[in-house]
C-alpha positions in Angstrom: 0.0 0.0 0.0 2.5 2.4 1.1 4.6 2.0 -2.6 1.5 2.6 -4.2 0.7 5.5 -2.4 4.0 7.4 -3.2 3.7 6.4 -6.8 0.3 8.0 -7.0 1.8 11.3 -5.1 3.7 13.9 -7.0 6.3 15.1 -4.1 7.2 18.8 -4.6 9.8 18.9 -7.2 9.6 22.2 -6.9 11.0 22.8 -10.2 14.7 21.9 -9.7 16.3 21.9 -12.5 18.5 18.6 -14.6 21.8 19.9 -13.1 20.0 20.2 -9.5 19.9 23.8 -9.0 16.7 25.9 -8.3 16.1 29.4 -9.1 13.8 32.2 -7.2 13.3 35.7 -8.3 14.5 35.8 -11.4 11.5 37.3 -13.1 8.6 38.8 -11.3 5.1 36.7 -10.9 1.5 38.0 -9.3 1.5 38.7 -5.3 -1.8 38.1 -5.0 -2.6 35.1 -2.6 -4.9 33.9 -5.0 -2.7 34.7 -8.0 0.9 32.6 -6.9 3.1 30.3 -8.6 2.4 26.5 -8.0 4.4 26.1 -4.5 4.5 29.7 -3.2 2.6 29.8 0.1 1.3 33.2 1.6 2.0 32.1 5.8 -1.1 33.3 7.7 -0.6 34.8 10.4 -2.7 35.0 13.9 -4.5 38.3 14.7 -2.5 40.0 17.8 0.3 38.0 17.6 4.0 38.4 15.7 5.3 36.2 13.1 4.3 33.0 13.2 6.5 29.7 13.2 5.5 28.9 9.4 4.9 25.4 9.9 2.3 26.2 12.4 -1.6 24.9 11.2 -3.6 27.0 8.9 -6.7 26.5 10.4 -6.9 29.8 11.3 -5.6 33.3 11.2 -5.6 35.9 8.2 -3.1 36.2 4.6 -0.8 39.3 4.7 -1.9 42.2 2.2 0.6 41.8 -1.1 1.1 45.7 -1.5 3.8 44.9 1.0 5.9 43.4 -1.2 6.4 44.8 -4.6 8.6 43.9 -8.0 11.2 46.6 -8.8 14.3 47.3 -11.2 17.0 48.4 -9.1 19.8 48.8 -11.3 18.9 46.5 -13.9 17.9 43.8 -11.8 14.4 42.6 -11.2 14.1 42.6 -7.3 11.2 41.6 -5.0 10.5 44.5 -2.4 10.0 44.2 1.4 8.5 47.1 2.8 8.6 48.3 6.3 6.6 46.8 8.7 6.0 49.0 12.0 3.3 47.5 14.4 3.4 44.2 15.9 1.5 41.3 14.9 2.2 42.6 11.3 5.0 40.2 10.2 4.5 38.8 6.4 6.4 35.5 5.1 6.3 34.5 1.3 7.6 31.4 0.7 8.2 28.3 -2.0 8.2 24.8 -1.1 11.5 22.9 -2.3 12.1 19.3 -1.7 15.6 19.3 -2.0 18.6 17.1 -0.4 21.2 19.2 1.6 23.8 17.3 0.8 23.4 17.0 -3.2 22.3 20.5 -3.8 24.5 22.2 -0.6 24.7 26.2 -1.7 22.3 28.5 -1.3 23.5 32.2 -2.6 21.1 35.3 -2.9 21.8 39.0 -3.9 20.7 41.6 -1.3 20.1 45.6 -1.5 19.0 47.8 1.9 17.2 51.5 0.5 15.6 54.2 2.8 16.9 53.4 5.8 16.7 49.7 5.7 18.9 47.9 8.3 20.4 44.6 8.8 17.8 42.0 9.7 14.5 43.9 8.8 14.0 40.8 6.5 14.5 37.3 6.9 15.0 34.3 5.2 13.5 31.2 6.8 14.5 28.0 5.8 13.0 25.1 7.0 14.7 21.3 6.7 12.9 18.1 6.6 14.7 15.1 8.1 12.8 12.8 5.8 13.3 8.8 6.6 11.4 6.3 4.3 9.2 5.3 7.9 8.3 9.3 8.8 5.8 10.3 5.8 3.1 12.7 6.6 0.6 14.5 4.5 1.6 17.7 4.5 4.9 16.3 2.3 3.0 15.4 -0.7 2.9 19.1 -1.9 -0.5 20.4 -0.7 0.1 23.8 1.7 2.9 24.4 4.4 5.2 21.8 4.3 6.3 20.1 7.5 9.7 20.2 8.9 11.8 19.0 11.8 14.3 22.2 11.6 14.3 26.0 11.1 17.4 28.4 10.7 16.8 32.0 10.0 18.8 34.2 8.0 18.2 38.3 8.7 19.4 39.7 5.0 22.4 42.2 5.5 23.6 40.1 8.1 24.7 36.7 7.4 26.6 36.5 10.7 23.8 36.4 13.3 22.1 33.4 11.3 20.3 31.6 14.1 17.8 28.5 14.4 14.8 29.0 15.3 15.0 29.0 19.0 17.3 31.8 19.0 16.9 35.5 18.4 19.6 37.4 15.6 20.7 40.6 16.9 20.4 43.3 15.2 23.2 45.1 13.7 23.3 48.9 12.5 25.2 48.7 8.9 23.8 49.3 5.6 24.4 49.0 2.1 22.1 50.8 -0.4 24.4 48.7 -3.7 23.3 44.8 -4.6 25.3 42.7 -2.2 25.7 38.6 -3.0 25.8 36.1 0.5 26.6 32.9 -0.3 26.1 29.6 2.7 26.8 26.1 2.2 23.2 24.5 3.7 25.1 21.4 4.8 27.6 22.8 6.7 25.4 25.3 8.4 22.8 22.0 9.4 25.6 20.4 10.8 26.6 23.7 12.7 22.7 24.6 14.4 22.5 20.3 14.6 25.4 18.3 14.8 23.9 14.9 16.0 21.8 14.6 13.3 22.5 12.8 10.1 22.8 15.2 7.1 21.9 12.1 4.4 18.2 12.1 5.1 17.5 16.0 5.5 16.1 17.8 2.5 15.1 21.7 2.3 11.4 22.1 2.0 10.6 25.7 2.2 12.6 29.1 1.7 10.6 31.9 3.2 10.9 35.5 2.7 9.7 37.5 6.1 9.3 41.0 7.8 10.0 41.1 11.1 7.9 43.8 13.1 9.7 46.7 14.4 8.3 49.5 15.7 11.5 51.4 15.3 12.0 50.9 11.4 11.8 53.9 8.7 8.6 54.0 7.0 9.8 54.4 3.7 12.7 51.1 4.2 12.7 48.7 2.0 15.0 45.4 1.7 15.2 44.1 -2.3 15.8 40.4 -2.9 16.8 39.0 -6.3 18.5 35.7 -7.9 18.2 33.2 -4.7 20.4 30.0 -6.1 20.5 27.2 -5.1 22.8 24.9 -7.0 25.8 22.0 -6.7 
């Protein structure tokens, strides 16, 4: 029966490529909740309550509004636009499901760009990994809404340095750069860093997220561009 049932599944390929590699943001698509890619997820989130852990149910709670983020050409580059975020309980996450092994496809780069007074950390990336062993299927990895996972590490763009799991809270650093910047991590080695006794040969990536931490403190006008997130061999 089991067999069966995977054959009859299509698993989120998620549009990885022959050589392995998968490519985000590299030409824009509709925001609109409604409107989305096959695999990008809107993240509900709870009324009175900051960002959510994106694995979290989504029985209830309500979609972000999409003006929040916007497509762009900064410099000849097509970039998705985080805008600021000021109240709490206002956080937004856009994310794609993946379904990709950590240790075949290990790097992860993505270009960067803080304007009007963006800082360090006023977005996120949130990656969530899936130890996936043939005896630990569950519904929500056959594709349909937010994917489960085991592990979360969160990267605040500008600021590679503080990544942190999920458990954890980045500080917040006060550089800037208003010209595209390119970060670069190695997925395996930084799973074997935030969780060393666990076996890398089973753990896949099954969701990049793109979030806005709520800050009271942030410029209105700030927003942090993304473009060309890579993952590849």
């Amino acid at each position: 029966m089991t067999a069966m049932f995977l054959a009859a599944c299509s698993l989120p390929g998620a549009g990885v490529n022959a050589d392995g590699g998968l490519k985000l943001l590299y030409a824009p698509f509709a925001l609109e909740a409604h409107k989305l890619p096959e695999y990008w997820l809107y993240v509900p989130r709870r009324e009175g309550s900051p960002l959510q852990n994106p694995r979290q149910k989504m029985a209830t709670g309500t979609l972000p509004s999409p003006p929040t983020l916007f497509w762009a050409d900064i410099d000849g580059k097509i970039a998705l636009g985080v805008s600021a975020y000021g109240a709490p309980g206002d956080g937004v996450e856009l994310g794609r499901r993946t379904n990709i092994a950590i240790l075949s496809t290990p790097f992860l780069s993505f270009d960067w760009q803080l304007q009007n007074g963006a800082r360090p950390g006023d977005t996120t990336l949130i990656l969530g990994f899936r130890n996936q062993t043939a005896d630990n299927w569950s519904e929500t990895d056959f594709g349909v809404g937010l994917p489960g996972v085991d592990y979360v590490l969160q990267i605040p763009v500008g600021d590679m340095l503080t990544a942190s799991s999920a458990s954890s809270a980045p500080s917040m650093p006060s550089r800037a750069h208003s010209f595209w910047q390119t970060d670069y991590l190695d997925l395996a080695t930084l799973h074997r860093r935030y969780w060393p006794k666990t076996d890398p040969t089973a753990v896949k990536l099954v969701w990049i997220g793109i979030a806005s931490r709520p800050q009271q403190n942030r410029a209105p006008a700030a927003v942090t561009y993304l473009s060309h997130i890579l993952l590849s061999r």
